[in-house]
N, C-alpha and C positions, 0 to 999 in steps of 0.2 A: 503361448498366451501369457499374460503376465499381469499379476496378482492384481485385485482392485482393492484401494483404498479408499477413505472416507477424509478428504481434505476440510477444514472445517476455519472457518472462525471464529473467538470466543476468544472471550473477558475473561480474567482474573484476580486473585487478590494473593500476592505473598510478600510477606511481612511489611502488612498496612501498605500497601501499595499497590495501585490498580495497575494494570498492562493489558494491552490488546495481544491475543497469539496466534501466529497462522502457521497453522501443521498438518501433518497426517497421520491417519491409523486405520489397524485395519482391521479395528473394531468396531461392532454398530454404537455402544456408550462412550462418547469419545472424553466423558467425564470420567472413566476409569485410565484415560491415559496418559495424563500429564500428573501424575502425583495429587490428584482430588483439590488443586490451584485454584481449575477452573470454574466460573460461577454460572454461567451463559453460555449458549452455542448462538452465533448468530446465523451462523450460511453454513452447509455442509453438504456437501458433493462427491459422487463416486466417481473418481478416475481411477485409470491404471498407474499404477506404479511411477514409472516414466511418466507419465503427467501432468502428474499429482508433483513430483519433485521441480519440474519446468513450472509449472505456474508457480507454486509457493515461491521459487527463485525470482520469479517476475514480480511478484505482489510483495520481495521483502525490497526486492531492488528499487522499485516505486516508492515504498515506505522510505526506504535511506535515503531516498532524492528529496523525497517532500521535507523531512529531516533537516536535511543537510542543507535547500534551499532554506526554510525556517529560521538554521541559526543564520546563514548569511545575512538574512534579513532585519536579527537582534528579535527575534521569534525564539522561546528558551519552548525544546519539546525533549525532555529528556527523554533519551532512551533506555533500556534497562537490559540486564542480563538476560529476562524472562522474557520478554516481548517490547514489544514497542508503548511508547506513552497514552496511558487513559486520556492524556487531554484531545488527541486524533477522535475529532466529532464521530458517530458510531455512522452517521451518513454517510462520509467522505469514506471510511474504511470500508464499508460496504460499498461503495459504488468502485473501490479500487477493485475490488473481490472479483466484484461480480465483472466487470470488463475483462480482466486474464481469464476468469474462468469462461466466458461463454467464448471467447474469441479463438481457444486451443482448438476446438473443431476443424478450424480449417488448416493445413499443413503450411499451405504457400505462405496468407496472410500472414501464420505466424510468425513465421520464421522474418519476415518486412516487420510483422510489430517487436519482437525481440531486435532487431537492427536498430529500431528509431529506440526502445528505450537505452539499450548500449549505447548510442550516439547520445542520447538528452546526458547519460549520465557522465560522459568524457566531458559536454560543454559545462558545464555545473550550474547554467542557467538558463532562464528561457531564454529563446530567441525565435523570434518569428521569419526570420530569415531561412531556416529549414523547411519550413511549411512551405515556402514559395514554390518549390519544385516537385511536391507532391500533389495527386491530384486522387480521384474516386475514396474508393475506403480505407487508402492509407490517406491519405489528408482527414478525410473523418476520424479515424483513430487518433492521429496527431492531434487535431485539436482535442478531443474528450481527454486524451493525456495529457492535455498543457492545460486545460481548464482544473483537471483534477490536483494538478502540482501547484498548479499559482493559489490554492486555498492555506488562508492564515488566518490563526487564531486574533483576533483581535485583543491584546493584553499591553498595554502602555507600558507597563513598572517594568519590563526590559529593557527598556528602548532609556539610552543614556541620555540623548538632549528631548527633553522634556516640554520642547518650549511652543511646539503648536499644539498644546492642549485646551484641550476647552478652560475657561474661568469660572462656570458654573457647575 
């Protein structure tokens, strides 16, 4: 049998600078366990061990995709040593959460949804052409994960040609 954890997601703040963090421990205050950083818990979950390190892998591999699509995009989401950027709306990181976390229950599924995020993360973008040959609840999952990836911050002063801006 093998040890339960408490997966969690939460805010931070080290040195003047906010970060989102998704970890585990396998304490019930998960504020005693990243160095007292932490400001907020937002979602926190009891898995085993094995788990607990499989989804957190899936929910940083998501985060690096959203990222990574972002800069491609001229999307600035800095990433940080600590965690990943406060600017990642607390919606969209929750809703990342919460799809690896409820979706491990099942073995089969997972192991198809761990394949299409491996796959989305070789293409480095979307493409709706993988969706075409999927069909029941990996098609469902696919889409929820290409809807989750295609969200961007709306911020202009990245973006070098400036020229379809508003005038008012």
């Amino acid at each position: 049998m093998t040890k339960s954890v408490n997966l969690y997601l939460a805010s931070g703040v080290s040195e003047g600078i906010g970060f989102w963090v998704i970890n585990y421990t396998d304490e019930d205050n998960i504020f005693n366990s990243f160095r007292s950083k932490l400001l907020e818990c937002y979602r926190k979950e009891l898995f085993g061990l094995e788990g607990a390190i499989e989804v957190k892998e899936a929910i940083n591999t998501t985060l690096d995709i959203l990222c990574f699509d972002s800069k491609y995009d001229q999307y600035k989401l800095d990433n940080y040593n600590t965690g990943y950027s406060s600017e990642i709306p607390i919606n969209l990181i929750e809703d990342i959460f919460d799809l690896w976390a409820y979706n491990y229950s099942n073995e089969i599924l997972w192991k198809k949804y761990i394949g299409l995020l491996n796959l989305r993360k070789k293409i480095k973008k979307n493409n709706n052409y993988i969706n075409i040959g999927l069909k029941g609840d990996t098609y469902e999952f696919a889409t929820k994960l290409d809807g989750l990836l295609s969200c961007r911050q709306v911020d202009l002063k990245f973006r070098p040609d400036n020229s379809n801006d508003l005038m008012w």
